[in-house]
N, C-alpha and C positions, 0 to 999 in steps of 0.2 A: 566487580559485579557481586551482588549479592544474593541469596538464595531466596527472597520476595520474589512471588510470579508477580507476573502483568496481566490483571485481570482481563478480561476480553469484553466484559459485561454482559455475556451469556450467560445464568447460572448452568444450566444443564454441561454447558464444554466448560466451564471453567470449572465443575466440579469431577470432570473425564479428565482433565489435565492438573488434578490436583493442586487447583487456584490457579489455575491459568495456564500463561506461556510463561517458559523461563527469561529469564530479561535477558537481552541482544540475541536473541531466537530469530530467526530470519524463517517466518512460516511460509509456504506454499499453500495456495489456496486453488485449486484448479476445476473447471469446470464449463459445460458449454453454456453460450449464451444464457440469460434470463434464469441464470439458477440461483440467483443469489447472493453470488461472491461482494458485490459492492455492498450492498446491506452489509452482510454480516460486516466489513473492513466498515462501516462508516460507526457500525455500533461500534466496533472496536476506541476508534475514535472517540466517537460523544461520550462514551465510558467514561473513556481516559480525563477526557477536558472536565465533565462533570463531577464525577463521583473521585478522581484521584488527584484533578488539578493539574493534571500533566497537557499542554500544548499539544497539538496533531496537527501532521503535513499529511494531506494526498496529493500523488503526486500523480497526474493523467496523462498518457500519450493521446488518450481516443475521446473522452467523457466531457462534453460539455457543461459550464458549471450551473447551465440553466436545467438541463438534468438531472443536477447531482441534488439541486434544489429540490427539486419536486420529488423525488424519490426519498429524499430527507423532509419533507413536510407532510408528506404518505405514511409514513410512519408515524407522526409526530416527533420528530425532530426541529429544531430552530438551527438549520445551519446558518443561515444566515448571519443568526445574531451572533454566534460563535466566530463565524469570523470576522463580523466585527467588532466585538470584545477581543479582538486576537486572540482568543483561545484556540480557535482553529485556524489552517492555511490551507489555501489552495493553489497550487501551481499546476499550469498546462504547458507542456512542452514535447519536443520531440524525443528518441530515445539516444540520438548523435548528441544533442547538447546536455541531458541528463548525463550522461557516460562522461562528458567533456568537461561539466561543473563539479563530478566527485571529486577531481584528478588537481581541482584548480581550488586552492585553501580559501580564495579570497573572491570566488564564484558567488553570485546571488544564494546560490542553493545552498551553499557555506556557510556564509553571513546570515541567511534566515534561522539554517539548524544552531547556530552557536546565541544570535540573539533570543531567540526565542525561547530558546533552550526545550527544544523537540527532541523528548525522548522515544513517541509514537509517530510511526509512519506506514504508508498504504501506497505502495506503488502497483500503478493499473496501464498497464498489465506490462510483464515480463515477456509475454508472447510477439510484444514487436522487435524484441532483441533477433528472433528468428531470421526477419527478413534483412535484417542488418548484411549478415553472412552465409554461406552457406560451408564455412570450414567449424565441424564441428570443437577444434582447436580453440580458435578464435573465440567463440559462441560462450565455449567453459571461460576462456579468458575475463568477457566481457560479464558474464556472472559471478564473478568470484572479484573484478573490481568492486562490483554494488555492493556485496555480504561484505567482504572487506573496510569499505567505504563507509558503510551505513551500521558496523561494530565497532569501527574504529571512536564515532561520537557517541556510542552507550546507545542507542538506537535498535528498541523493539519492532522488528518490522514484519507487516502481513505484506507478501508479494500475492497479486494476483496473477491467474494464467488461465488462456483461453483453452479449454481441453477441444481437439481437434474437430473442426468441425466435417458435417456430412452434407453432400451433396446429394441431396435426396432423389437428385434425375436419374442419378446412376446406382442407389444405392438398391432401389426392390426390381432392376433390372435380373432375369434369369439369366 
């Protein structure tokens, strides 16, 4: 690894992080609904593809990609074209076979990070690993496979996380 950050393509945090994130940085991005976490992780992205030529995986338990579309064309964004220039990827899967592909060298998820050579990633969200378990043993296990997994290939990655949400029926009850 080398002491080059990973730009984010924000100037304002990439100039609070002293050009970025450090390379194989595993950030945490947490927050409730609609705050913006997927933005900010897609610029990360389009950054990366556009202005440094580096490939981007996201990776969604929940985000349909007719959504990720529109929210990227709101912006002005071209994800589309990005993925189909291969510069960007999209995979939708669950959080049992995401855990089950780090583990397996010869997994789609494998084969796409090493062909592609994906050093930016955006997994959305970290928050379904929750309902997986409820041994918080387990939970660290299965966190510390992904940071493992996902520095073991040189791999800058924004983790997103849903900050808890409120049940508003109970929440302004006396």
């Amino acid at each position: 690894m080398t002491n080059k950050r990973v730009t984010t393509g924000i100037q304002g945090l990439d100039d609070m992080l002293g050009g970025g994130f450090l390379p194989g940085a595993m950030v945490l991005v947490r927050g409730a609904p609609g705050t913006g976490k997927t933005s900010l992780a897609l610029q990360y992205l389009i950054s990366g593809t556009t202005k440094c030529k580096e490939p981007g995986l996201l990776i969604s338990f929940e985000e349909f990609p007719s959504s990720l579309h529109r929210d990227a064309d709101s912006l002005g964004w071209d994800l589309q074209g990005l993925v189909a220039d291969g510069q960007m990827h999209l995979m939708f899967t669950s959080p049992e076979v995401f855990l089950a592909s780090l583990e397996s060298p010869d997994s789609p998820l494998n084969q796409l990070i090493m062909e592609a050579n994906i050093k930016r990633l955006v997994l959305d969200s970290v928050s379904h690993f929750d309902r997986l378990t409820d041994d918080t043993q387990e939970l660290r296990k299965m966190y510390t496979s992904v940071v493992n997994g996902l520095r073991r290939e040189g791999i800058t990655a924004v983790l997103l996380g849903e900050k808890g949400r409120v049940d508003y029926r109970y929440a302004f009850k006396g």
